[in-house]
N, C-alpha and C positions, 0 to 999 in steps of 0.2 A: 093911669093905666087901668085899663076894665077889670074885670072879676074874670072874665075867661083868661085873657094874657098872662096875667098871675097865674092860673091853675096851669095851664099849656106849659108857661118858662119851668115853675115847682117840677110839673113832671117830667121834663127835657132835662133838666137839674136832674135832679133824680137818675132818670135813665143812664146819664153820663157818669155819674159818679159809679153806679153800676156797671159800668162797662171798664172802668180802670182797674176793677179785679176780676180774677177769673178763678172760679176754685182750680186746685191743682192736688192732683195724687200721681205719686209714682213710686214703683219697686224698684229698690236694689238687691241684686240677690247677691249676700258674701259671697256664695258658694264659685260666684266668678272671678272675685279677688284672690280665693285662698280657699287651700285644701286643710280642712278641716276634721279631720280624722287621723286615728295613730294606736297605740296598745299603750296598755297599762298591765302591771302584775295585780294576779289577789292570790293571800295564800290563807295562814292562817291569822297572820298580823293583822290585815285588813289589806285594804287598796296600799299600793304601792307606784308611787310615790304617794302620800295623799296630801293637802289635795296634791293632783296631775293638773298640770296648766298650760293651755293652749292658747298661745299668741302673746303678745300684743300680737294685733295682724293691722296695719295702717290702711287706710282708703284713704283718699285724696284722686280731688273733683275740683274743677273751677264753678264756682258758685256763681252762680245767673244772679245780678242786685235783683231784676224784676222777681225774686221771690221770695215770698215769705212763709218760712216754713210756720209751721204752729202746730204740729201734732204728727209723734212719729211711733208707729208701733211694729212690734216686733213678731212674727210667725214661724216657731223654730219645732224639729223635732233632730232628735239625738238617738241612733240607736246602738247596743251594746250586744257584740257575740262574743262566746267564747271561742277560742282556737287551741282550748285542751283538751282534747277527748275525756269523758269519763269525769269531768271535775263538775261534782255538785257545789251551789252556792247558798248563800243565807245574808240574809241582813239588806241593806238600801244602798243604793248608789244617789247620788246628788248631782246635780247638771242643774252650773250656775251662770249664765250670760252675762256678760261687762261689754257698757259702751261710753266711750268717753272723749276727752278731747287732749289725754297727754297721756304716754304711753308708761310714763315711769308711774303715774297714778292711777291707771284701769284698773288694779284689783283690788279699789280701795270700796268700802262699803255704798259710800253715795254714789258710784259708777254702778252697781247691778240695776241689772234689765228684768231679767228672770231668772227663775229656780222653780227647777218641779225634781221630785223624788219619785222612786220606782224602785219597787220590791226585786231581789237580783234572784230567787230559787228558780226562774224561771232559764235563767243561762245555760243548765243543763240540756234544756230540750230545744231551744231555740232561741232567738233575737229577743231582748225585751230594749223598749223605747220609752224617750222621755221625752213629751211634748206639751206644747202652751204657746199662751199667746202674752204678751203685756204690753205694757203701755210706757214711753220713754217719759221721765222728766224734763221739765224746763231746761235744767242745766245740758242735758245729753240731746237735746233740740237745738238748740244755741251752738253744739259742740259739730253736729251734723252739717249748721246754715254754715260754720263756718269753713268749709271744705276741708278739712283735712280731721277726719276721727280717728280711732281706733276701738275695733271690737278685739274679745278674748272671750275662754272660757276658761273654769274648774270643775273638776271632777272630784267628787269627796263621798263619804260616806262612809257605812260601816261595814260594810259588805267584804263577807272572808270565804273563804275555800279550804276546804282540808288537805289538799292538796296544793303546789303553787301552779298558778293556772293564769296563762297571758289572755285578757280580753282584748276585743280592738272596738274602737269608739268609731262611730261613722256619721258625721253630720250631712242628713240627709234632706234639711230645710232649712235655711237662718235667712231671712226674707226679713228688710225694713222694707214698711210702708210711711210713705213720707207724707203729708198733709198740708196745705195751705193755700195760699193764692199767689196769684202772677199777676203781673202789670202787661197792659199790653204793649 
């Protein structure tokens, strides 16, 4: 076989095995599966209930074999009003995301996605939000290819009112992005 043959078949080689994958990203947005918002009390005890827990909430998809996920991250924002006139606040509210692949174990430590904190004195005059981005582990990757997850949240914190005062939680973003390749 020549020197060119060789080089022509290597990069024919090449090119094919290139063409058997295809990168792959796609959005899920919870916000289509489940409605994700509700009230919680704060008085002077703190949050009530605390934490406050939202879901499991199941998704379930028929998974394409042609793909392979590898990388899934998460784009969320949470935001908190009050609905009691007059009621000043103090302290942090906590907003913690679980994703996982069984619903009796989502609010178990290795199931968190993300947690961000935010100062609550601001509920008197307005909305205050909790938002971030993260990154899913292996395990909540695997939990995702396998078509049927479950996401959830908590709400925690130390955040009190001297009065008792209902806030209402309104998730206004929970967006997986999913990552990987496809076969053609």
């Amino acid at each position: 076989m020549s020197k060119g043959k060789v080089y022509w078949t290597g990069i024919g080689l090449l090119l094919s095995l290139a063409a058997c994958s295809v990168p792959f990203n796609y959005e899920i947005n919870i916000l289509d599966y489940a409605e994700l918002s509700g009230t919680f009390t704060v008085g002077q005890g703190g949050i009530s209930p605390n934490p406050k827990t939202v879901g499991p909430v199941e998704i379930q998809y028929t998974p394409d074999p042609r793909v392979n996920l590898t990388g899934v991250s998460l784009d969320y924002k949470v935001c908190f009003t009050s609905e009691t006139p007059g009621a000043s606040f103090q302290g942090n509210v906590v907003y913690t995301a679980y994703l996982g692949g069984d619903a009796g174990t989502l609010f178990q430590e290795a199931n968190k996605l993300a947690e961000g904190t935010k100062d609550v004195s601001g509920l008197s005059t307005g909305a205050v939000c909790v938002e971030g981005q993260a990154q899913a582990t292996a395990a909540q990757v695997q939990a995702l290819q396998s078509g049927t997850f479950y996401v959830g949240a908590r709400i925690s914190g130390n955040a009190t009112s001297a009065q008792e005062a209902t806030v209402r939680y309104r998730t206004e973003r929970f967006l997986l992005r999913l990552s990987g390749t496809v076969r053609p």
